[in-house]
C-alpha positions as CSV (number, residue, x, y, z in Angstrom):
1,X,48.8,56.3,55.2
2,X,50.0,53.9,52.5
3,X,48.3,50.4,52.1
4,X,49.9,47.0,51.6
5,X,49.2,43.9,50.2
6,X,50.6,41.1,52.1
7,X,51.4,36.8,50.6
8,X,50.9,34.6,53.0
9,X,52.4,30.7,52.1
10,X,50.0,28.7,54.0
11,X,49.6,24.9,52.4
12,X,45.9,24.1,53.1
13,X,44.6,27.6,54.1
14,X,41.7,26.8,51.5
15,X,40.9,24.0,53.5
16,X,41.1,25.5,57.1
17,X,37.7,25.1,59.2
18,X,35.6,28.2,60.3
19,X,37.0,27.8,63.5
20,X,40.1,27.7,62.4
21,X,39.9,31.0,60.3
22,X,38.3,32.5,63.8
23,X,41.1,31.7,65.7
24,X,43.7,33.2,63.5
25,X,41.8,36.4,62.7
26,X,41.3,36.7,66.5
27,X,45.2,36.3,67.1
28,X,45.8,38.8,64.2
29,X,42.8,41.4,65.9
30,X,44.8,41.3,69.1
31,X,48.4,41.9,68.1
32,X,46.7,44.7,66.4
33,X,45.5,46.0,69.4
34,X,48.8,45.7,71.4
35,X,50.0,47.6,68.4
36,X,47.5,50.5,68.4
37,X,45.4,52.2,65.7
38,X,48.2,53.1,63.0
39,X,48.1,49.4,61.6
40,X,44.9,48.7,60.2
41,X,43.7,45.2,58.6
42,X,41.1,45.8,56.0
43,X,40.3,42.6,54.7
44,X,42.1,38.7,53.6
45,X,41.2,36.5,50.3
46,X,41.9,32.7,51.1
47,X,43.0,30.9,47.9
48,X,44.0,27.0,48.0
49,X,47.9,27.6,49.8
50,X,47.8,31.5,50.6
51,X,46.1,34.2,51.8
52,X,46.4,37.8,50.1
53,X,46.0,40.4,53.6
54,X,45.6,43.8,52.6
55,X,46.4,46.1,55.5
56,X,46.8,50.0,56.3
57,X,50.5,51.1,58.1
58,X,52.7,53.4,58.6
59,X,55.5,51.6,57.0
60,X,56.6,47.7,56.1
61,X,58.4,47.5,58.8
62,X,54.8,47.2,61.1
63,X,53.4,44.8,58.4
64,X,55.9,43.1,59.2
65,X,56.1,43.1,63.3
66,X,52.6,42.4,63.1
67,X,53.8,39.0,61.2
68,X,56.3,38.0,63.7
69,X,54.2,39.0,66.3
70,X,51.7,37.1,65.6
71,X,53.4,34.0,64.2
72,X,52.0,34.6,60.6
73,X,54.1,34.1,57.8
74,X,54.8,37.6,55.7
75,X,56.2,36.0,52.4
76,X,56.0,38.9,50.6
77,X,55.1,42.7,51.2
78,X,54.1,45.4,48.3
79,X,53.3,48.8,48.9
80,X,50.3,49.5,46.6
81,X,51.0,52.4,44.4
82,X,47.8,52.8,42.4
83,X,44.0,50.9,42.3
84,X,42.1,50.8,39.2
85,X,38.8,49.0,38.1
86,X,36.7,48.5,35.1
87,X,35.6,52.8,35.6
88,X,39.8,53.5,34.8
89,X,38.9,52.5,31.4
90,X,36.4,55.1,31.2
């Protein structure tokens, strides 16, 4: 199933309380689970005005129903092709 990398333009989501992060991630979990198991989210890096989602589907077009579903902005959506780390080089 291919993966995605999803950009989320959120001014401030560095500076967003625990509780805050709780309440989003527990939004996300539950249009997930109206959704059912073939889109997966894997993990999220905050950074000062975005977070990076990386998430398992079937297609963009359920990274992206998940995104209007759940009232989170999808800025951007890339299909990851390839990973490499430092053991690539090898």
């Amino acid at each position: 199933m291919p993966k995605y990398l999803i950009e989320r333009e959120i001014p401030g989501a560095g500076d967003l309380k625990p509780e805050e992060l709780q309440a989003v991630s527990q939004k996300s979990c539950g249009v997930l689970k109206e959704m059912g198991p073939q889109i997966q989210w894997v993990e999220s890096y905050v950074t000062g005005d975005k977070v990076y989602c990386v998430y398992i589907a079937p297609d963009e077009a359920a990274v992206r129903e998940h995104a209007e579903r759940g009232g989170f902005p999808a800025n951007r959506v890339s299909e990851v092709k390839r990973m490499i780390d430092p053991t690539t080089a090898e």
